[in-house]
N, C-alpha and C positions, 0 to 999 in steps of 0.2 A: 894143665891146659885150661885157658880159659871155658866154662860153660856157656852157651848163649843158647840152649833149648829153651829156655824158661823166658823168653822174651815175647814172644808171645801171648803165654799164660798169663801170667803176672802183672802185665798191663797198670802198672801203677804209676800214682801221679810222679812229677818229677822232671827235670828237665833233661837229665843224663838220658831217662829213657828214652822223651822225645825227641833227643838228638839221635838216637837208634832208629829210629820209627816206629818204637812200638814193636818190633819184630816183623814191621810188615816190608821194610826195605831188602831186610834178610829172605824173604820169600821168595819177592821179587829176585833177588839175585839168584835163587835157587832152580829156577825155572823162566829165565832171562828175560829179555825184555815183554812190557804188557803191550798191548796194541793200544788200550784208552790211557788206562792210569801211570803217569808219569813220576816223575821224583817228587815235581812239586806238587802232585797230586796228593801224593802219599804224604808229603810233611801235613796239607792242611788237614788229610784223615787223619794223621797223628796228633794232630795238634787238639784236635775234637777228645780225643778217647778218654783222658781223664775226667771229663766231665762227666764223659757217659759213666765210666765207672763207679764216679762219687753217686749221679741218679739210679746206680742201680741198687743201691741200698734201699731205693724206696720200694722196689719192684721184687724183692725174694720170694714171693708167694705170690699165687693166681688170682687170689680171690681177697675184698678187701674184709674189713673189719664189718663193715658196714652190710655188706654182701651175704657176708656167713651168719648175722646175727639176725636182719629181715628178712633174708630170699635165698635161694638157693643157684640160681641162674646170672649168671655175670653176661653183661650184654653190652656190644662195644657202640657207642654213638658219638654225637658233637662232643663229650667233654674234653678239655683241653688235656687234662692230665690225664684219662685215660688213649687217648689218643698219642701219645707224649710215651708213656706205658708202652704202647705197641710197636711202638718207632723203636723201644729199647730192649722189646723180646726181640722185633727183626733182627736189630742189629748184634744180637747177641746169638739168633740163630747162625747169623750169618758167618759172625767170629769163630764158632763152635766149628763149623766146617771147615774154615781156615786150619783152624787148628790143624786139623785130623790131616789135614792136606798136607802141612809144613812136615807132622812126624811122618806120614806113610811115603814122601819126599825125603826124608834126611834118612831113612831106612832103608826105601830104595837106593839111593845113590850109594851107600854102603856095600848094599848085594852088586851094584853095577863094579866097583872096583874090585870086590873078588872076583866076580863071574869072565871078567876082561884079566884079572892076573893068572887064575884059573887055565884060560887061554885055549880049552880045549873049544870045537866047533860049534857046539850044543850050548856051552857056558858062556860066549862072544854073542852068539843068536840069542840069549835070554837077555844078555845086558842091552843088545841093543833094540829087542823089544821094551824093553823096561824103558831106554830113553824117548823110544816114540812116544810112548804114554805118558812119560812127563811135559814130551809138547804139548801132544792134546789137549794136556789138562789145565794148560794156558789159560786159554778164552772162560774155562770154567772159573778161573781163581781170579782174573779180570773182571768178571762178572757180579762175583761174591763180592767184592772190592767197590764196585759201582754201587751195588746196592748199600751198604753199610755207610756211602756217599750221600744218597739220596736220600737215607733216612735220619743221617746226620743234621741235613740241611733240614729236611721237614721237621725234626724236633726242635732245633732253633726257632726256623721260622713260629712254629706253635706258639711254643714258649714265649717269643718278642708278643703276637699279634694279640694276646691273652692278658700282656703283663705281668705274667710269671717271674718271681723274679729267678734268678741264675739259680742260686741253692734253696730250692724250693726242695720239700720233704713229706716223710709218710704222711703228718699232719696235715699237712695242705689238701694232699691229695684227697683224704677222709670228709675233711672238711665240704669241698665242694662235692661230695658223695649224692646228698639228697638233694641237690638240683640237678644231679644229672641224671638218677631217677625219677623224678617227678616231671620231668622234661618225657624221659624216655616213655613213660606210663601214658601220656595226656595223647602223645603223638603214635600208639600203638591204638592207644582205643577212637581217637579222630578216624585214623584209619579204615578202622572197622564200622565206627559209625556209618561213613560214607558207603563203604563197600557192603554193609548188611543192615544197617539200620540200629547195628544194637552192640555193644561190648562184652564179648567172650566171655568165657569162665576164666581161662587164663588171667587175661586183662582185669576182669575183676577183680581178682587173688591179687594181681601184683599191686591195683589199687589201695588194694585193705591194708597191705604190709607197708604203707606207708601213708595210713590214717585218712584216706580218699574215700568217703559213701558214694558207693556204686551211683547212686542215684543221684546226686550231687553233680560227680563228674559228668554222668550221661545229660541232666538238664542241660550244663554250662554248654560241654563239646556239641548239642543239637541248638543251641542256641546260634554260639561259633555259627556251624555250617549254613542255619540260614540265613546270618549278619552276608555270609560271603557268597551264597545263591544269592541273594537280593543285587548285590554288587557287580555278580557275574551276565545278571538278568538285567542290567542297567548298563552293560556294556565297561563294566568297571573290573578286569576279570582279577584277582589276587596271586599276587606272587607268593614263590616260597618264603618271602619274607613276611606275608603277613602272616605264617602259621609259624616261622620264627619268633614274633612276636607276641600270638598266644602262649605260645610255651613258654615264652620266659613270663608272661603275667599268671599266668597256672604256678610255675615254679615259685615267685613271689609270695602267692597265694596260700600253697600250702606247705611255704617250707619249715612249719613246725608240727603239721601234722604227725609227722612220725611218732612224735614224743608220747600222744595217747596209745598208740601202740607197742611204744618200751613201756607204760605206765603199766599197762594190762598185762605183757610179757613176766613186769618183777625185775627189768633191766636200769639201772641207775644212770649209767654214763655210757653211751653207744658207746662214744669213743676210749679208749684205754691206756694213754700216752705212755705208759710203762712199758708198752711192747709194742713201742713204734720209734722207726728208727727218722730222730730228728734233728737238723741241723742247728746248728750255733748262730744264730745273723745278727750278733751283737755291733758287729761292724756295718751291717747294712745300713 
């Protein structure tokens, strides 16, 4: 007898698979029709998964390279690829419940046809509790489905609005590492400037670990603020895009600071391409 448990699981690229769905047509069947997602919903979620699955090569561990070797704290903001990242734990969270959904569904329905061949009062009453709870748990698995939708789409969307290309990998992601801390660090202590006058201990630390004198940043970001008092005092008030646009001239600024602080650490090559998983784009 053919196996099809492992449709699901297994999610690999392929077209035999995506003419399956993925295993998510089979679910659908198993607990009938969805109220949102429909067939052709379900082909274009199928049609997504192999990609997610090839980027999840990039994503096996929480923490990057970059992360583990300056700082200890992983901090989610604008990066494209960290953002990209979280679209791919969702959807992976989301799959993860699928899962569990499909077997304690293909288990159930097992205990339903003894409990009904059984035939006694008590074993007829269990089965057809059992089917109630397979309704209910409809709108749930609808749901779980929607999302894994909508972060589908926001991952693409990323990806296009960035430039990213399609088989983007661990390298890349490493790569853009120290702009999106140096980004992250500029915009925690502007923050605090405004709010206290001054940059925490925190904020200090996380400046050091990425070659930033305290006192440097603090002139620059008190400078910032009263470029942008002056402006707001002239009836010129500044959007979030002008402090977009500090952050990316901070990030320009010192995107090589780090290096005196691998220098002082005794670190040669942040990055370690031997134990990072990366893609082939000979054809790109």
């Amino acid at each position: 007898m053919k196996n099809n448990t492992n449709k699901i699981i297994n999610l690999k690229e392929g077209k035999d698979q995506l003419s399956e769905y993925n295993g998510f047509k089979e679910l659908q069947r198993s607990v009938g029709g969805l109220s949102t997602i429909t067939d052709e919903k379900l082909e274009m979620i199928a049609a997504k998964m192999p990609e997610i699955d090839r980027a999840n090569h990039t994503a096996g561990r929480s923490q990057t390279q970059t992360t583990n070797q300056l700082m200890s704290l992983t901090m989610l903001t604008e990066s494209p690829y960290r953002m990209m990242r979280q679209c791919l734990s969702q959807i992976e969270s989301k799959r993860t419940a699928l899962e569990e959904s499909y077997f304690k569904m293909k288990k159930k329905a097992i205990k339903i046809k003894q409990w009904y061949a059984e035939g006694s009062e008590l074993s007829v009453l269990l089965a057809q509790e059992a089917e109630a709870g397979a309704f209910r748990s409809k709108d749930y698995i609808d749901g779980a489905l929607k999302e894994i939708a909508t972060f589908q789409c926001a991952y693409d969307e990323i990806r296009i609005s960035h430039g990213i290309p399609e088989k983007w990998d661990e390298r890349d992601a490493e790569e853009a590492e120290i702009d999106h801390h140096i980004k992250q660090v500029f915009r925690q202590a502007h923050r605090e400037v405004v709010a206290h006058g001054r940059i925490d201990a925190g904020n200090a630390e996380y400046l050091e670990q990425f070659g930033v004198h305290l006192q440097t940043a603090t002139t620059i970001i008190k400078q910032y603020i009263a470029h942008e008092e002056k402006n707001i005092s002239e009836g010129r008030a500044p959007t979030v895009e002008h402090l977009y646009a500090f952050l990316d001239a901070m990030a320009l600024k010192f995107n090589d600071s780090h290096k005196m602080v691998l220098n002082r650490i005794g670190i040669k090559d942040l990055i370690k391409e031997d134990f990072l998983y990366i893609e082939d784009k000979g054809e790109e």
